[in-house]
C-alpha positions, 0 to 999 in steps of 0.5 A: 347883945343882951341888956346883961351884956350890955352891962359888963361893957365900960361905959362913959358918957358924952363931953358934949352931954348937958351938965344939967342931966337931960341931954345925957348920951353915953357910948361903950364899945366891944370888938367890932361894935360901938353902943349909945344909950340914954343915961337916964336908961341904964337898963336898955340895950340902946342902938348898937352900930359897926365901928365903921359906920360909927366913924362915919357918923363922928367925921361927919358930925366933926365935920358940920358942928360947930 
């Protein structure tokens, strides 16, 4: 997906990103794919992953965090 494309999609930014501005992760998905980029750089692509291996990573994380 190109950056353009990239910019259509609906972005929201992470609950657990710092009030502060410097911890910002933001996440958008399309059909089968989920998107994370830093806040601070809009203009990149970020790291795309399948939406199975991004539930993978949201269980695990739910499972060893706090």
């Amino acid at each position: 997906m190109s950056v353009e494309e990239t910019v259509q999609l609906d972005w929201f930014k992470s609950s657990y990103s710092g009030g502060a501005g410097g911890e910002c992760v933001e996440v958008a998905t399309s059909q089968h794919t989920v998107h994370v980029r830093d806040s601070k750089d809009t203009n990149s692509v970020g790291v795309a992953v399948g939406s199975d291996a991004w539930a993978a990573f949201v269980g695990f994380a739910a499972d060893h965090i706090g």
